[in-house]
C-alpha positions as CSV (number, residue, x, y, z in Angstrom):
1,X,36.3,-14.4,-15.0
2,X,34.1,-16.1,-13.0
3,X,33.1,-13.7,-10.9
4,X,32.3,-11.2,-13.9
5,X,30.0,-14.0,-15.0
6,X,27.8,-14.4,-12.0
7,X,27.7,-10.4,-11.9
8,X,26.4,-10.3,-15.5
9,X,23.8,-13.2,-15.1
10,X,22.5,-11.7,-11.8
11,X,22.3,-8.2,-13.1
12,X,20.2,-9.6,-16.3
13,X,17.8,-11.2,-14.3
14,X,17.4,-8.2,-12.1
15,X,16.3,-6.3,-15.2
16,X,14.7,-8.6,-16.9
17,X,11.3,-8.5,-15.1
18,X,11.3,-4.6,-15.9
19,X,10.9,-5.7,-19.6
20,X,7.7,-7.6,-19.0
21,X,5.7,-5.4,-16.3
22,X,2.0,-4.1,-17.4
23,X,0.2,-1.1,-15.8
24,X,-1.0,-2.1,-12.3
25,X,-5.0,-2.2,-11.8
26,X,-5.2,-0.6,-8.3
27,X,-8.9,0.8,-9.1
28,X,-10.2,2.0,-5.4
29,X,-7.2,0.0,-3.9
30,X,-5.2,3.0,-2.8
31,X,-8.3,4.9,-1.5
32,X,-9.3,2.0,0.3
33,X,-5.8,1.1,1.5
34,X,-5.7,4.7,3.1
35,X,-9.4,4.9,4.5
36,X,-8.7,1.2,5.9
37,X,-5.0,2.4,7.2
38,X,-7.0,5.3,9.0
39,X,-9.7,2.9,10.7
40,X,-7.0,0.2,11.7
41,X,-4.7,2.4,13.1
42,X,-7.7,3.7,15.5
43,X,-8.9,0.5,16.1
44,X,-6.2,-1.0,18.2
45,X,-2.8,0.3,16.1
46,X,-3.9,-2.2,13.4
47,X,-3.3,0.4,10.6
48,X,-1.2,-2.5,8.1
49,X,-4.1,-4.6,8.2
50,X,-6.9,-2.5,8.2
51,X,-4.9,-1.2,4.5
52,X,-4.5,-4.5,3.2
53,X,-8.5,-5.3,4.3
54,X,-9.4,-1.4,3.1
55,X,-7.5,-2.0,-0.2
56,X,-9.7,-5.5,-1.0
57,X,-12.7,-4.3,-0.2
58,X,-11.9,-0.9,-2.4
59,X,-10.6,-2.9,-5.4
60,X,-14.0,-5.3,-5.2
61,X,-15.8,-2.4,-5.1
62,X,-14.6,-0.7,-8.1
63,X,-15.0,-3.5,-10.0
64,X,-18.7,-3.9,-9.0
65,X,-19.2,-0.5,-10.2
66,X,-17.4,-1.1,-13.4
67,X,-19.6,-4.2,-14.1
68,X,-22.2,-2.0,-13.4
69,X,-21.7,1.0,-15.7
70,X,-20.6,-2.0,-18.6
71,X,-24.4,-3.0,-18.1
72,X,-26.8,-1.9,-20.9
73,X,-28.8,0.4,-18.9
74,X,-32.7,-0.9,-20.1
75,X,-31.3,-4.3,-19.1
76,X,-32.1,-4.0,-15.6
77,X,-35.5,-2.9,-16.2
78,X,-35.7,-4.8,-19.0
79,X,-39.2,-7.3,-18.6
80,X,-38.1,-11.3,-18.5
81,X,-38.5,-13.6,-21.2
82,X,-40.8,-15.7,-19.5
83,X,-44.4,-16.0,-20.5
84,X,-46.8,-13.9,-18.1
85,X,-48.6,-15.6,-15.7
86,X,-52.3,-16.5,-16.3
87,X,-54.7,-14.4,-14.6
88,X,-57.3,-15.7,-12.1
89,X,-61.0,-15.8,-13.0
């Protein structure tokens, strides 16, 4: 009995987390991860690091661009809202 117990409160919170996952956001992570796997592994059999390191960078990336393209696009040449400066004489 007990042992049926411990099976049925293990397997629940196997499955449990299943109930509760959301999409991942890996934007430029796997492209980065490979491109960064590539590099590592030809600069000294480093490939696992250089696909952690390529999928950071890729990920930061992509969000930089996402920021970017969430910009209106006359606010970057938009003029300030300071006064203008006086001219000489």
């Amino acid at each position: 009995m007990k042992m049926a117990t411990i099976a049925a409160v293990t397997a629940g919170l196997t499955l449990a987390p299943a109930l509760w996952t959301t999409p991942a956001e890996a934007k430029g992570c796997l492209k980065g991860a490979v491109v960064g796997g590539v590099a590592g592994h030809y600069a000294g059999h480093h490939g696992v690091m250089g696909a952690i390191g390529g999928c950071v960078v890729g990920h930061h990336l992509a969000n930089e661009k996402a920021k970017e393209q969430a910009a209106p696009q006359g606010a970057q040449n938009a003029p300030s809202s300071a006064p203008p400066a006086p001219k000489p004489n």
